[in-house]
N, C-alpha and C positions, 0 to 999 in steps of 0.2 A: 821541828817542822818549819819549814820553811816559809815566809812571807806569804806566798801564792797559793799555797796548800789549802785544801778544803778539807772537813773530816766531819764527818755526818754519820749517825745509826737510825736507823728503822728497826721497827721488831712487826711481825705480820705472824698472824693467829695461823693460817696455812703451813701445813708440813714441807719438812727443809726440802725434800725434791721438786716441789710443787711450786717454790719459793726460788730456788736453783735453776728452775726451767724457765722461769718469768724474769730474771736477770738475764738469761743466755738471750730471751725473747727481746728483751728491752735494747740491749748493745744493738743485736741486730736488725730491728728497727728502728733504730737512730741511726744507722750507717756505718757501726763502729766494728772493730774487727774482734777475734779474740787473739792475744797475745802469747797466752800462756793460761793455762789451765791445767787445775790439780785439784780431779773430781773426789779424789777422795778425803781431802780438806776442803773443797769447798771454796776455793780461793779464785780467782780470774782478777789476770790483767788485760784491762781493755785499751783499745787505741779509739779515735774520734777523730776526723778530719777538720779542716777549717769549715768544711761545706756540710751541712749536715739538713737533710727534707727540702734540698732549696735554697737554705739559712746560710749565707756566709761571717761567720762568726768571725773569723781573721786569725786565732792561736788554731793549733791543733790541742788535743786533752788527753793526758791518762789515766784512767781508772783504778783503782784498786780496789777490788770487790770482794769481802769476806761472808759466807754465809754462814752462819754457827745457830746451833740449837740454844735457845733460851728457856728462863722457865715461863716466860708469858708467852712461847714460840717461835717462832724465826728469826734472827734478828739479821740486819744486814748493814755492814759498815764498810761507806767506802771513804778513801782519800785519792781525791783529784789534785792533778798540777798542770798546770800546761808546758807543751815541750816543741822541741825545734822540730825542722825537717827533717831529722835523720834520731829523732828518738830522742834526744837531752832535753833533762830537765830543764827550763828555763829558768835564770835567776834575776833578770831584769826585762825592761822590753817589751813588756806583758799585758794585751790591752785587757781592758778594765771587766769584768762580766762573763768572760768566756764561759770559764770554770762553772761557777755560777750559775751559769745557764745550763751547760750539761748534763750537772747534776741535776737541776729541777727538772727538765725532760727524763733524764732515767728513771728517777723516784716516778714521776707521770705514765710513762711507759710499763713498770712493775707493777705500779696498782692498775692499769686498765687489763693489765692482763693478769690477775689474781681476781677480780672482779668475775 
């Protein structure tokens, strides 16, 4: 894992569809797109612009969002990075907080909509 990389899990008592639908809700109320999707793992990779409700944050961000069955219920693990104009990873360059931030908005975003 690289320097910039974030890796965070949640687990939420809500069944996986219901939990799946409120990540798809979250990307797209933050402004982010979906990438790539594979509904039947459960998996989404998401994109984030620099601008996101107004916010000009300055990196763009990728997502990787896993949704799996746990035994306390849903769990959801993502790892963020931020990346160039044209989708690379970045490995230097990187201003401080991006990441950071877009993850505490998704997680914000998930639970008001599982709520």
């Amino acid at each position: 894992m690289a320097a910039y990389d974030i890796s965070e899990e949640k687990c939420f008592l809500q069944p996986e569809e219901q939990v799946f639908q409120a990540v798809l809700g979250a990307i797209a109320g933050l402004e982010g797109k979906v990438i790539e999707q594979d509904d039947s793992e459960r998996k989404i990779k998401a994109y984030f612009p620099k601008t996101i409700l107004g916010n000009t944050l300055g990196d763009r961000t990728h997502l990787l969002i896993d949704c799996l069955l746990d035994a306390e219920g849903t769990k959801i693990s993502v790892l963020g990075y931020p990346v160039d104009a044209v989708q690379r990873k970045l490995m230097f360059g990187v201003r401080k907080g991006v990441t950071r931030k877009v993850i505490t908005w998704f997680w914000a975003h998930v639970d008001h909509r599982l709520k």
